[in-house]
N, C-alpha and C positions, 0 to 999 in steps of 0.2 A: 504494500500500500504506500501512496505517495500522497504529498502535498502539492498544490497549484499555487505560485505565485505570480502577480504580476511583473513583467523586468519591465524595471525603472527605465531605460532607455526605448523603449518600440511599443510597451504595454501588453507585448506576448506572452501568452503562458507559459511558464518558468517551473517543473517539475522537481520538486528536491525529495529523495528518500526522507524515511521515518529516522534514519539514523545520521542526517544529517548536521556538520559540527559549524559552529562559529569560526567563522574563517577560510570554511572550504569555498575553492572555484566552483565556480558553474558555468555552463556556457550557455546562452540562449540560443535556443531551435530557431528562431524565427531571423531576428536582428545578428547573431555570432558575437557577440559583445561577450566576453567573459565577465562574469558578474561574481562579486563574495561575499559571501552571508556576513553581515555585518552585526547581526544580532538574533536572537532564537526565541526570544518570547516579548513582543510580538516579530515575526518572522520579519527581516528588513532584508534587502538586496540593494548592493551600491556599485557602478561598474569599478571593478578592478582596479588598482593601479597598474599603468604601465611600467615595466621591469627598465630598469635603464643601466646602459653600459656602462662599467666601469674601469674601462682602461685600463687595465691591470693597478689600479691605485687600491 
């Protein structure tokens, strides 16, 4: 069994398992926006931060 969420960016349905954690990736089926649970009760989704290079520093 899963949960339906709205994704914050397209307003597509956003599916997250029963065993889903604070912090995990998701990716939206509809938009591809990776999206991360930003909090669990009540359920929040916020797009991802993008990872950025670090030059070898």
């Amino acid at each position: 069994m899963s949960k339906t969420i709205e994704c914050p960016i397209c307003g597509g349905d956003v599916s997250l398992a029963n065993d889903t954690i604070q912090g995990e990736l998701i990716e939206c089926q509809d938009c591809g926006t990776e999206l991360e649970v930003t909090n669990l009760n009540p359920i929040k989704l916020a797009e991802a931060p993008q990872e950025e290079e670090d030059w070898g520093e």
